[in-house]
N, CA, C and O atoms as a DFTB+ gen file, in Angstrom:
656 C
 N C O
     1  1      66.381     119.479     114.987
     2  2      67.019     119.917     113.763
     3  2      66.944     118.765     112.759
     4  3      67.237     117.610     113.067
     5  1      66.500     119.171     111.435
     6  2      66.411     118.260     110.798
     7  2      67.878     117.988     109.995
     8  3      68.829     118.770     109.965
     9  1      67.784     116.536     109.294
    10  2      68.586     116.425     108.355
    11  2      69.153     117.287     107.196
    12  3      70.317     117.245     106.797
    13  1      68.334     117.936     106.800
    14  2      68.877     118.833     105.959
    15  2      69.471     119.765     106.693
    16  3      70.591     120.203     106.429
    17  1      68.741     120.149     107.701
    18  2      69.313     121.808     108.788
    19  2      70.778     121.259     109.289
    20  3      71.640     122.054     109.662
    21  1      70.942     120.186     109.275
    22  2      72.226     119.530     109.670
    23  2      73.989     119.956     108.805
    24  3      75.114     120.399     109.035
    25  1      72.697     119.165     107.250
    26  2      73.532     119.444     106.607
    27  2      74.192     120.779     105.925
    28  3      75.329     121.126     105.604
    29  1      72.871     121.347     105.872
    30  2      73.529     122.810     105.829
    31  2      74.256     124.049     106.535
    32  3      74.689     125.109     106.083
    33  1      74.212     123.395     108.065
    34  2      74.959     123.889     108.741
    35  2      76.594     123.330     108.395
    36  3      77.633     123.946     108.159
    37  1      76.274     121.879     108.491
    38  2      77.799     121.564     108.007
    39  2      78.720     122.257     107.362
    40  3      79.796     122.603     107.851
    41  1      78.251     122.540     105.982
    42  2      78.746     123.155     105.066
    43  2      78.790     124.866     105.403
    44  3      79.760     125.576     105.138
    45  1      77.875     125.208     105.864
    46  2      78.136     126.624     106.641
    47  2      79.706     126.358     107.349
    48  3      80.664     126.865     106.766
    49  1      79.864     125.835     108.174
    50  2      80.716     125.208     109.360
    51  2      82.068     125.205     107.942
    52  3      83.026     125.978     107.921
    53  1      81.813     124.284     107.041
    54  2      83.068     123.731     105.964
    55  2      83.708     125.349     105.739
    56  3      84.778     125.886     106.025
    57  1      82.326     125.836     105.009
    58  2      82.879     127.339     104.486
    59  2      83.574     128.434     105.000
    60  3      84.176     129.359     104.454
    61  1      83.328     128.083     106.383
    62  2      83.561     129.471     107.574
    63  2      85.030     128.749     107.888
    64  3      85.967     129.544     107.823
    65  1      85.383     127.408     108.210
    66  2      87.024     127.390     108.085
    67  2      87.764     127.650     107.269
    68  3      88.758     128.312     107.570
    69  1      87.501     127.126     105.633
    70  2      87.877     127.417     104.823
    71  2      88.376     129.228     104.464
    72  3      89.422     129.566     103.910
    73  1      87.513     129.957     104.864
    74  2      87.455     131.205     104.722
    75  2      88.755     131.897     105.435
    76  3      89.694     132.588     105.038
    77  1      88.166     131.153     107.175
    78  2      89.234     131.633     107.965
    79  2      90.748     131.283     107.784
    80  3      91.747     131.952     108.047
    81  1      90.555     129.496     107.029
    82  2      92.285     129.346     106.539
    83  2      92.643     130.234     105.367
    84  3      93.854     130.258     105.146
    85  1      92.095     130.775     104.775
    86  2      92.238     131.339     103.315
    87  2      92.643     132.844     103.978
    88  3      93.644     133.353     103.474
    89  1      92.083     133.484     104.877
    90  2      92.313     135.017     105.455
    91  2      93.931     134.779     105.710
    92  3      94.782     135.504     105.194
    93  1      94.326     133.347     106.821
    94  2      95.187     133.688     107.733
    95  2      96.487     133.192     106.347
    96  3      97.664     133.314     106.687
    97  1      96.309     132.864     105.433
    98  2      97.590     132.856     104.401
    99  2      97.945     133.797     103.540
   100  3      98.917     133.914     102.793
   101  1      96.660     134.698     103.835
   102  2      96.911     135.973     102.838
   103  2      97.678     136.633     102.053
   104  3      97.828     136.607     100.832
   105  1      98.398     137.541     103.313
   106  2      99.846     137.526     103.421
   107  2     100.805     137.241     103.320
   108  3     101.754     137.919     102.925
   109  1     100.774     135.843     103.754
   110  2     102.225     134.881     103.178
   111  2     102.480     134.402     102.293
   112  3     102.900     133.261     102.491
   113  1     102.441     134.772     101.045
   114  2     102.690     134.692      99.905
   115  2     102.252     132.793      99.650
   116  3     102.823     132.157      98.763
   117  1     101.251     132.172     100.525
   118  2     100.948     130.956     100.556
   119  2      99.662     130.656      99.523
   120  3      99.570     129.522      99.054
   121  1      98.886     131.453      99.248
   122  2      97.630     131.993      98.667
   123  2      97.592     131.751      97.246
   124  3      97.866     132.716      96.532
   125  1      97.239     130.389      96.561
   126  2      97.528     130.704      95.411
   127  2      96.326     130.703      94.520
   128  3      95.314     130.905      95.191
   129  1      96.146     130.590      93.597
   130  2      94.796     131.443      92.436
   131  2      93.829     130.437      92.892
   132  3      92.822     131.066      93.217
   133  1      93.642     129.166      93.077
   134  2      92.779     128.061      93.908
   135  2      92.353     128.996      95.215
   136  3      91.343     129.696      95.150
   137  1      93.016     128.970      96.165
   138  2      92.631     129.333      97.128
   139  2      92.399     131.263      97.391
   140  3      92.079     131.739      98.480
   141  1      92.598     131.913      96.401
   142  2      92.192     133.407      96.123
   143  2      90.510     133.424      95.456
   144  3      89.582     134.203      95.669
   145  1      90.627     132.061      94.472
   146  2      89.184     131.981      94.011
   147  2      88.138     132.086      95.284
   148  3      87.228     132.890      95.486
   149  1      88.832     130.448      96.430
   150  2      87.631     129.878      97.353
   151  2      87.657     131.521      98.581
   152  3      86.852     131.665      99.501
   153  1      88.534     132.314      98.306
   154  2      88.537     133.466      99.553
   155  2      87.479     134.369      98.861
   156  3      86.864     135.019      99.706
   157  1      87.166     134.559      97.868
   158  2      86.289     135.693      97.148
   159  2      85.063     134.921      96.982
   160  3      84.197     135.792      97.058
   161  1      84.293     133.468      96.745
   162  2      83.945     132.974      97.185
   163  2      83.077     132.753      98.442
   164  3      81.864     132.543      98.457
   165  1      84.107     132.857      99.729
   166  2      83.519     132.839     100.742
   167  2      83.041     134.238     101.495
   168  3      82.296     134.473     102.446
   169  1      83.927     135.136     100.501
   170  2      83.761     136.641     100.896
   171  2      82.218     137.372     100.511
   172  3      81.619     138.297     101.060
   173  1      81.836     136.429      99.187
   174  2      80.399     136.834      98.808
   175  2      79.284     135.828      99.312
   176  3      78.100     136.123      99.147
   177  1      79.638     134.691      99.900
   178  2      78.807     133.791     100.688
   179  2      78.375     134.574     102.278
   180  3      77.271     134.420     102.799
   181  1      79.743     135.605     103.011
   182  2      79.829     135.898     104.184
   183  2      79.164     137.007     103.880
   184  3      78.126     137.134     104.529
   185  1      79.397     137.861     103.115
   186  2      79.211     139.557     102.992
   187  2      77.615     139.677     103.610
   188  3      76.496     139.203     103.413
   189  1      78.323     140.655     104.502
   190  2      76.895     141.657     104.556
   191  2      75.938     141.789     103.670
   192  3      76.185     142.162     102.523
   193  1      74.559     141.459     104.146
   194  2      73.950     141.930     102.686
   195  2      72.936     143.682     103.010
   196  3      72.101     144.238     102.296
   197  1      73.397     144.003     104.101
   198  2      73.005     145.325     103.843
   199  2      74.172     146.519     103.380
   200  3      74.134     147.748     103.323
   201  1      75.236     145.473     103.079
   202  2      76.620     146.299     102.356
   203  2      77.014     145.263     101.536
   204  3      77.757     144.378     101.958
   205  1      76.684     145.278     100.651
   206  2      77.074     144.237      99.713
   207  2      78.680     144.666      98.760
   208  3      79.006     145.799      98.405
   209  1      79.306     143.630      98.574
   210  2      80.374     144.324      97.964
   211  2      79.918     144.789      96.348
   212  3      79.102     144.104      95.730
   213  1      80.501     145.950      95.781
   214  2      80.298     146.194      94.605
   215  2      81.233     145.182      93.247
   216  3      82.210     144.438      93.324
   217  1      80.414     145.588      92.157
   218  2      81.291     144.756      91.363
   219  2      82.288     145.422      90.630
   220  3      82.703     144.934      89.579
   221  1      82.749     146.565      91.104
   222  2      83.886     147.694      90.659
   223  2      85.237     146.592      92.030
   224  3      86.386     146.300      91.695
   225  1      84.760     146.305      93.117
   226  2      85.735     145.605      93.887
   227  2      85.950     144.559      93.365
   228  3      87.112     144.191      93.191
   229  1      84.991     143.879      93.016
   230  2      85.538     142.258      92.487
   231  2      86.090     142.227      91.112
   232  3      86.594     141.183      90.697
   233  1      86.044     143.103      90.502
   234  2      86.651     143.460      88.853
   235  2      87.815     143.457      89.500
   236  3      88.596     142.528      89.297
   237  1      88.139     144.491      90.394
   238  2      89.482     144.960      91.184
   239  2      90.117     143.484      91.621
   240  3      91.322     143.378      91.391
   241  1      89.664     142.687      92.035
   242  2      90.515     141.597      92.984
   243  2      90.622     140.656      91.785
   244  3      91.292     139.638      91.955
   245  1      90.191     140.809      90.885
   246  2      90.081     139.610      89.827
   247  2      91.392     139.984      88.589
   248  3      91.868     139.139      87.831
   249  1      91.827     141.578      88.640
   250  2      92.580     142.215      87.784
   251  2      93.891     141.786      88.521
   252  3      94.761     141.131      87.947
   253  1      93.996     142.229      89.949
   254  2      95.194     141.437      90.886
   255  2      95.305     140.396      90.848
   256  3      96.370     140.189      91.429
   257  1      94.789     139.215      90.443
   258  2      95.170     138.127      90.077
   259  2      95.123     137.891      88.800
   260  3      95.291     136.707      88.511
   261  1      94.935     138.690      87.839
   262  2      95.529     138.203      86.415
   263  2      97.076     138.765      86.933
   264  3      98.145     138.157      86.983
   265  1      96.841     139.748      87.184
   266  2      98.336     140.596      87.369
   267  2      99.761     140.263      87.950
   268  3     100.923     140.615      87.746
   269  1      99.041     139.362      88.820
   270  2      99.639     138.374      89.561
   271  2     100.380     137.150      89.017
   272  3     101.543     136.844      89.281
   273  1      99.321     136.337      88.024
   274  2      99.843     135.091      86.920
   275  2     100.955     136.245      86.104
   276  3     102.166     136.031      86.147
   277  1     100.509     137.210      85.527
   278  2     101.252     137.493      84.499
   279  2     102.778     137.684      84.651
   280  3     103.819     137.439      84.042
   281  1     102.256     138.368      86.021
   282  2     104.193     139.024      87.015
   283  2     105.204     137.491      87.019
   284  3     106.374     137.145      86.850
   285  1     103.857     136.905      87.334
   286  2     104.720     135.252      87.734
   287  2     105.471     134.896      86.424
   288  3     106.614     134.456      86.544
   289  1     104.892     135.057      85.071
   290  2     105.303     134.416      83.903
   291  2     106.507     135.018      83.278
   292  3     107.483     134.340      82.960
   293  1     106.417     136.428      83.091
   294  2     107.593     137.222      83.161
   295  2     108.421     137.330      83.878
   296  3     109.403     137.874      83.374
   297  1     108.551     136.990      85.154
   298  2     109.541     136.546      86.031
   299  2     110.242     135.233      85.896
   300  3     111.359     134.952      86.331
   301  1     109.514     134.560      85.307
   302  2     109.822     133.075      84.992
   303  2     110.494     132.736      83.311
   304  3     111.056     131.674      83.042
   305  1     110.328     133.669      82.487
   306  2     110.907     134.238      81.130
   307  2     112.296     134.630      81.286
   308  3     113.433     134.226      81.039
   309  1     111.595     135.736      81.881
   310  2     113.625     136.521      82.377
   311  2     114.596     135.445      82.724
   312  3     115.660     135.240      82.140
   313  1     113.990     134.603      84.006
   314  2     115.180     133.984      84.501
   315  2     115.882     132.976      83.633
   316  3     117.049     132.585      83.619
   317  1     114.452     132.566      82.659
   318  2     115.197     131.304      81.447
   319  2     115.929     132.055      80.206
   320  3     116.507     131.519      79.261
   321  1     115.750     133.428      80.460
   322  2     116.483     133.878      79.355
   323  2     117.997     134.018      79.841
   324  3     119.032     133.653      79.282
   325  1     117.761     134.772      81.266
   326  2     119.004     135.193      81.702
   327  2     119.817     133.733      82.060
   328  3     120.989     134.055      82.253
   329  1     119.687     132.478      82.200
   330  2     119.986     131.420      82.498
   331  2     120.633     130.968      80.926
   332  3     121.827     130.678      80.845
   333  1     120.050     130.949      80.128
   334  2     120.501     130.657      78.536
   335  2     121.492     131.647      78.227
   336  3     122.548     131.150      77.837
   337  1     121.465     132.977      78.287
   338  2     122.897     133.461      78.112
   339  2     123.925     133.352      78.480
   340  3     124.921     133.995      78.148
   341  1     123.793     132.248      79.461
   342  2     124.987     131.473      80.620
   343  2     125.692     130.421      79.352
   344  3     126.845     130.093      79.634
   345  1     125.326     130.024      78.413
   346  2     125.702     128.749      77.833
   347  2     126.714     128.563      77.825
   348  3     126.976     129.011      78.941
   349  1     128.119     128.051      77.242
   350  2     129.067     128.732      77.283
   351  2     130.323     129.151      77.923
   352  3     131.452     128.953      77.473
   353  1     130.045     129.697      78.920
   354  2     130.195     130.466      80.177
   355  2     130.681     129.690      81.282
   356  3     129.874     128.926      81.811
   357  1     132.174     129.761      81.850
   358  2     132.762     129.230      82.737
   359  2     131.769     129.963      83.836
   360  3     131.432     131.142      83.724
   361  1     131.288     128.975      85.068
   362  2     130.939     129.429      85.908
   363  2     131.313     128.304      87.483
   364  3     131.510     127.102      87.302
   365  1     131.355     128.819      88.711
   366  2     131.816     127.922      89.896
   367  2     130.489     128.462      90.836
   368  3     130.003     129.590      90.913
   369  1     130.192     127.481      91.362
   370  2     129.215     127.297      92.328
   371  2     129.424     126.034      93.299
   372  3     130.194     125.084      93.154
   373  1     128.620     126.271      94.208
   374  2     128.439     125.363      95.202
   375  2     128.680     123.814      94.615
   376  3     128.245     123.718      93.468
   377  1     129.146     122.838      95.021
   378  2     128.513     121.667      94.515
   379  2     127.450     120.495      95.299
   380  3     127.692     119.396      95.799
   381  1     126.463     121.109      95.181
   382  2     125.059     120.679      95.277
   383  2     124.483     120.586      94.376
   384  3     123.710     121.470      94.007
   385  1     124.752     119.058      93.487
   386  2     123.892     118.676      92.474
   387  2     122.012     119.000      92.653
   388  3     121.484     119.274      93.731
   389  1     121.435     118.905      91.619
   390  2     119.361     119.163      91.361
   391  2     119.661     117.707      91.654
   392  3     120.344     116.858      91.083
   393  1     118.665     117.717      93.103
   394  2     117.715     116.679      93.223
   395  2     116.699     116.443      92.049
   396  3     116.162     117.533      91.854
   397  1     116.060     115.260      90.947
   398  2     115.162     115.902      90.295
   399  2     113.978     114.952      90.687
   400  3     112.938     115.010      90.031
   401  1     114.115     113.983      91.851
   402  2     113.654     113.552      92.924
   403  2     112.367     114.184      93.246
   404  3     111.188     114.060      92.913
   405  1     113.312     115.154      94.296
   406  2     112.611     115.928      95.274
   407  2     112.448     117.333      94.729
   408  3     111.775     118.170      95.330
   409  1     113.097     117.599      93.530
   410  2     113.047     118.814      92.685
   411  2     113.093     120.077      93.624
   412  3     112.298     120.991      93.843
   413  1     115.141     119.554      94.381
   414  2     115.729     120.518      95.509
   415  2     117.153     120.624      95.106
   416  3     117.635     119.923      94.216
   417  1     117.680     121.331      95.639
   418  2     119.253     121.400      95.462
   419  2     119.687     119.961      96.623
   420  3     118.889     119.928      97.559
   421  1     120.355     119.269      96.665
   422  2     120.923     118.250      97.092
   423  2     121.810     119.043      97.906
   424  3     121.994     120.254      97.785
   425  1     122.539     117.985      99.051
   426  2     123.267     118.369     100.389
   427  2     124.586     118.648      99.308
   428  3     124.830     117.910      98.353
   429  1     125.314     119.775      99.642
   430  2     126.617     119.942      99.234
   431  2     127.645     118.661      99.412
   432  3     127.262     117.726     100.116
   433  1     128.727     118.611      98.891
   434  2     129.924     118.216      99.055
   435  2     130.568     118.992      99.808
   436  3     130.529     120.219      99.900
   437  1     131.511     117.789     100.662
   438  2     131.957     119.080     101.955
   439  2     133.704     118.926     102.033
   440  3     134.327     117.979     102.512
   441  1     134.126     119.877     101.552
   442  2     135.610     119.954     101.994
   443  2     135.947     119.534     103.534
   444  3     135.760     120.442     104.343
   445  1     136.286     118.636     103.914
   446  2     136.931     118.976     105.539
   447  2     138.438     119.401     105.957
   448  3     138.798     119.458     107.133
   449  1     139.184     119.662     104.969
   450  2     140.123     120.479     104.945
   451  2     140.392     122.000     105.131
   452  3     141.128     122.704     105.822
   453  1     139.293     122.189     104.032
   454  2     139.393     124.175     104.601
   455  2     138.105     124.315     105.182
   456  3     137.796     125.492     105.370
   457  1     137.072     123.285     105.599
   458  2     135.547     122.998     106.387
   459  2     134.600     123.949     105.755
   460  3     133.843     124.654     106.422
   461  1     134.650     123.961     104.526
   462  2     134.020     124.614     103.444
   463  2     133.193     123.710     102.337
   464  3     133.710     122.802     101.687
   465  1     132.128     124.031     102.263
   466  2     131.704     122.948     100.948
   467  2     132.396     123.189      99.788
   468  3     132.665     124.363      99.534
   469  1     132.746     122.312      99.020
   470  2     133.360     122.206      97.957
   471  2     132.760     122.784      96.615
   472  3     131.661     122.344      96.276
   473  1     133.316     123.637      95.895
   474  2     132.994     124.290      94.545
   475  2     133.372     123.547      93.373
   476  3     134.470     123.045      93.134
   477  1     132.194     123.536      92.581
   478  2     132.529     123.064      91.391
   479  2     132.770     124.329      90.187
   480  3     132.059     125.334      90.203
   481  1     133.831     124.132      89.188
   482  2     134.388     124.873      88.229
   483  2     133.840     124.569      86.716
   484  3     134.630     123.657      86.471
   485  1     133.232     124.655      85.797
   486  2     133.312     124.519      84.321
   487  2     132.075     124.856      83.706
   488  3     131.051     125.340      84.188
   489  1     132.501     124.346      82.017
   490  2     131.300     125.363      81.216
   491  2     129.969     124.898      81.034
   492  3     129.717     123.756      80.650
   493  1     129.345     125.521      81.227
   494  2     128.033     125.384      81.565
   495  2     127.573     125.152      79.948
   496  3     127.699     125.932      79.003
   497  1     126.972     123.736      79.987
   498  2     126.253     122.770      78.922
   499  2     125.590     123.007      78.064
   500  3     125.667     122.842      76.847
   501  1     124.462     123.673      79.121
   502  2     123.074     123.095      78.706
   503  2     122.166     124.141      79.854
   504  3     122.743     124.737      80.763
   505  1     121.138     124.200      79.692
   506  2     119.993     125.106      80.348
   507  2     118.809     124.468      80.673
   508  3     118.132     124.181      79.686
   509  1     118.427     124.209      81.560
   510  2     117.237     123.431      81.462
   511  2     115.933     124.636      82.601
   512  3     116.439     125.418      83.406
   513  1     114.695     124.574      82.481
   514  2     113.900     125.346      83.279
   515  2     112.887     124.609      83.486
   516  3     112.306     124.101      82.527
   517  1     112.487     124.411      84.719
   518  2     111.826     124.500      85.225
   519  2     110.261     125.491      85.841
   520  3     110.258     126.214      86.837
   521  1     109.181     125.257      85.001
   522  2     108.184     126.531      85.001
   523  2     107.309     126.549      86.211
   524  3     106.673     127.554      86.528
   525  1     107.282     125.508      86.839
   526  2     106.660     124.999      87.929
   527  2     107.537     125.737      89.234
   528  3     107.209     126.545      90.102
   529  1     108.445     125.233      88.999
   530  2     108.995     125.797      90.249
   531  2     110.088     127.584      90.189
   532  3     110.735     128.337      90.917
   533  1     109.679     127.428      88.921
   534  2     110.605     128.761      88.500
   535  2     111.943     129.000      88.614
   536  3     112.502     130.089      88.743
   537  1     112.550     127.603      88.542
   538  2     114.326     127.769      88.774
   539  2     114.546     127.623      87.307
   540  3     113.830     127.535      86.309
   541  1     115.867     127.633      87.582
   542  2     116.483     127.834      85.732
   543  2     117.803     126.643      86.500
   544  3     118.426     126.800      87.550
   545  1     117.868     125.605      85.600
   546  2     119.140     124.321      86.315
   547  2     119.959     124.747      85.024
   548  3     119.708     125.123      83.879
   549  1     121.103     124.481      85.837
   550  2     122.163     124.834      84.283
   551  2     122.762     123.547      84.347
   552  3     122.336     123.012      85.371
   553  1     123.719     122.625      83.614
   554  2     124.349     121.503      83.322
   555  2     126.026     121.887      83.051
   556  3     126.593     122.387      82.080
   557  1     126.453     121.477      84.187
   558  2     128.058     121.329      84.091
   559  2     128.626     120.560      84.186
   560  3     128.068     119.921      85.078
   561  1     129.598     119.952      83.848
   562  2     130.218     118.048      83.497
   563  2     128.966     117.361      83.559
   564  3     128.826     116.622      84.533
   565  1     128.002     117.438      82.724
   566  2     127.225     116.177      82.757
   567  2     126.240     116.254      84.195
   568  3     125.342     115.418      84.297
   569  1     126.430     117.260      85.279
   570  2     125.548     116.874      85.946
   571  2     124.817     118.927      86.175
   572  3     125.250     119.999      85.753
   573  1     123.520     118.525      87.090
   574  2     122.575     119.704      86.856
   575  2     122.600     120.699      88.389
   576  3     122.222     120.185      89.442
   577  1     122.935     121.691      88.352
   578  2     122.752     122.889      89.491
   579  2     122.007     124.090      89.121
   580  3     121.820     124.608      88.020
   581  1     121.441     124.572      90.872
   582  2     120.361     125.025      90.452
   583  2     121.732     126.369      90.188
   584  3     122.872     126.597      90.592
   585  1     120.538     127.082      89.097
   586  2     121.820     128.331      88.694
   587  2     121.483     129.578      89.706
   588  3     122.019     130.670      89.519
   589  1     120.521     129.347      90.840
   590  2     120.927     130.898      92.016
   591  2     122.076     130.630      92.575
   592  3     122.559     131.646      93.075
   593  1     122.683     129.752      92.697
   594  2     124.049     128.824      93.562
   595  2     125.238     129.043      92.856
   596  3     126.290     128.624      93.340
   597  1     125.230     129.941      91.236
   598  2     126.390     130.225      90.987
   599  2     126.865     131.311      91.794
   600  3     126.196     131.930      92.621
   601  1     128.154     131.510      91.475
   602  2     129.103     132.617      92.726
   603  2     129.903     133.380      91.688
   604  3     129.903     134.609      91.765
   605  1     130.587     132.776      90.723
   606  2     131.019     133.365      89.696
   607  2     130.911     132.798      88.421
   608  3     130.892     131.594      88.167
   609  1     130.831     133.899      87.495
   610  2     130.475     133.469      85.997
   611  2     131.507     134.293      85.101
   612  3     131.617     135.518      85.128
   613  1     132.374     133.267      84.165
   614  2     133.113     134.405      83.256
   615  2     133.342     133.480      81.659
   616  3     132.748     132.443      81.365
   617  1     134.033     133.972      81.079
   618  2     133.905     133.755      79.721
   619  2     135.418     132.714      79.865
   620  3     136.481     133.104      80.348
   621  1     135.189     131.555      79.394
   622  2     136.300     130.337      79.417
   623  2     137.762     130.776      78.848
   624  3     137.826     131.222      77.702
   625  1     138.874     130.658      79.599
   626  2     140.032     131.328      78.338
   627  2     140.477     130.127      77.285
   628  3     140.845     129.022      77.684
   629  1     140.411     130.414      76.190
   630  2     141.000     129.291      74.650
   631  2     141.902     128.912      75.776
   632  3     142.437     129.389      76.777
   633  1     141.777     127.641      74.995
   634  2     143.003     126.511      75.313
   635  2     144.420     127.141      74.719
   636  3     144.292     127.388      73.520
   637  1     145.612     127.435      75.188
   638  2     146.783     127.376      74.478
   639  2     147.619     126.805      73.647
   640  3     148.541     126.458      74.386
   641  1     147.968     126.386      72.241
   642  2     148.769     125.946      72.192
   643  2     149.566     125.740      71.914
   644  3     149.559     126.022      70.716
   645  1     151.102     125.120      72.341
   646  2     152.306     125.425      72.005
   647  2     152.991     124.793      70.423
   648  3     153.044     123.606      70.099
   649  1     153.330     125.644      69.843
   650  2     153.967     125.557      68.804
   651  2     155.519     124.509      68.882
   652  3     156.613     124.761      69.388
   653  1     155.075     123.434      68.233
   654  2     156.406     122.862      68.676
   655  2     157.280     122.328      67.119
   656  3     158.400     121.820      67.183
């Protein structure tokens, strides 16, 4: 076998794992437009060529992934909208400050009295989003939570005050 027959097996060899890691994530929502490209890709490198795929299918798989970015972006709209109408807005959640680190929710604070993590109470700041990861962080006293971790949200009551 020559050098070249070598090398082109190699890359045969590269493509055919690649393919097979790209099949087995399919499903799991692990698959992202990089690796949907290298699966269609390897799907027209592998294909039969006495059944070749048509190009009515690959229009088709190429429309599911615009469809796909787009779902993602509008999903990612909503939540910064629905996150901004929070402004305002007394809300209590967990208190597990945004890692912006590790760009995670941080370990709670832990009551060991009622062996409950501890809730934080007040009005929510500020809005911040995240497009990458698709969270929406809201800002309460000065520090940032992710806003799926609120539990309750209500409208602050005026301060009272007494007439003296």
């Amino acid at each position: 076998m020559s050098n070249y027959d070598t090398l082109i097996q190699m890359q045969n060899n590269t493509n055919q794992v690649q393919y097979q890691a790209s099949r087995k994530n399919l499903g799991s929502g692990k698959l992202d437009r990089e690796g949907f490209i290298r699966l269609i890709m390897a799907q027209l490198q592998y294909q039969d060529p006495t059944e070749p795929k048509g190009n009515a299918e690959m229009l088709s798989q190429q429309l599911q992934l615009e469809q796909a970015d787009q779902m993602k972006e509008i999903v990612s709209a909503t939540k910064f909208s629905q996150a901004g109408s929070m402004v305002g807005k007394q809300a209590t959640l967990m208190d597990a400050r945004w890692d912006f680190t590790n760009k995670t929710t941080g370990t709670p604070e832990w009551d060991y009295q009622t062996n409950q993590p501890k809730t934080v109470t007040g009005v929510i700041e500020a809005v911040q989003f995240d497009a990458q990861l698709g969270k929406a962080l809201v800002r309460i006293n000065g520090n940032y939570y992710d806003a799926d971790a609120i539990q309750q949200l209500s409208v602050p009551q005026p301060a009272t005050t007494n007439p003296g």
